[in-house]
C-alpha positions in Angstrom: 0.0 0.0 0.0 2.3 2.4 0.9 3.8 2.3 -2.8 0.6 3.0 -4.0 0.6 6.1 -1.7 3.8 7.4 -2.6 5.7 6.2 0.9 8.4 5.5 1.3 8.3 2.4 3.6 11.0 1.7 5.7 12.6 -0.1 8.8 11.5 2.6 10.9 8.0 2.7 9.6 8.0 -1.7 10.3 9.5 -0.9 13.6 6.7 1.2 14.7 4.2 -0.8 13.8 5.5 -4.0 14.8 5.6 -2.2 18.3 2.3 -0.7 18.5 0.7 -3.8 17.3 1.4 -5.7 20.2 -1.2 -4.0 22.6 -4.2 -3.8 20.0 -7.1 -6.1 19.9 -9.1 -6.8 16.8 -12.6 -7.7 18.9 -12.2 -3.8 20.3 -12.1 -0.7 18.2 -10.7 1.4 20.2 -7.7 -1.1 20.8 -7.0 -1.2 16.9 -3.6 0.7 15.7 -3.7 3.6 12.7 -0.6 4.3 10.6 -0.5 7.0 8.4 0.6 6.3 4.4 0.7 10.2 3.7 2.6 9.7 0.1 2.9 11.8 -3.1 -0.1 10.2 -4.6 -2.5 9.6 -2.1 -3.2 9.9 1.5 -3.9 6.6 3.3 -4.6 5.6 7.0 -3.8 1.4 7.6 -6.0 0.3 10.8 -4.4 -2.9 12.4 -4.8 -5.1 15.0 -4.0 -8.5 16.0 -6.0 -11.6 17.3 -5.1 -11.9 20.5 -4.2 -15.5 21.5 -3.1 -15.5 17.7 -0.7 -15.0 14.7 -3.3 -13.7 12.8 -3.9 -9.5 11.9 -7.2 -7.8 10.6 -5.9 -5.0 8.6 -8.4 -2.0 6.9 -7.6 0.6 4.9 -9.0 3.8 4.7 -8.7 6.9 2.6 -8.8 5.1 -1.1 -9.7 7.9 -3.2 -10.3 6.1 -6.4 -11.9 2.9 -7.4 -8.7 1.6 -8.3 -7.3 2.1 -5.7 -9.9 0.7 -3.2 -9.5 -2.4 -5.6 -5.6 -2.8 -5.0 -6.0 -2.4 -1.6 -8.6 -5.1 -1.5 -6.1 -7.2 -3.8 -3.8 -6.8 -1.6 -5.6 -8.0 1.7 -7.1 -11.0 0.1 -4.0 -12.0 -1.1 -1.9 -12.1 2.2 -5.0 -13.1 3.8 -4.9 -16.6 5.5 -8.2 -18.3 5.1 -8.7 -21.6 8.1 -11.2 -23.8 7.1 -12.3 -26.3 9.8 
């Protein structure tokens, strides 16, 4: 996503995340974690938060000013997505 947005990602950026991560908790709102993508060609807000007792992350995006770009953003989820069938 963030090349989509024009940002440049980097170790900091993972760091950060990685970090906040930690204390969110994907069956609260108000315990998920929001990273800004503010790049050249869009401005993007990421909203993630991890299962707790898990491996697993939810992850929305927010901010997708064009159809194509909701549609990459939805590519992209779906295709890191991890499905568990029982």
């Amino acid at each position: 996503m963030a090349s989509y947005a024009g940002y440049d990602f980097d170790g900091t950026d993972w760091q950060a995340v990685e970090f906040a991560l930690e204390a969110t908790d994907d069956e609260h709102p108000d315990r998920w974690y929001s990273y800004p993508l503010l790049g050249s060609n869009h401005h993007l807000k990421v909203h993630l938060a991890q299962a707790v007792g898990g491996n697993e992350a939810s992850v929305h995006v927010a901010g997708a000013s064009s159809p194509e770009l909701l549609l990459r953003a939805d590519t992209l989820i779906a295709a890191f997505a991890t499905r568990h069938v029982a």
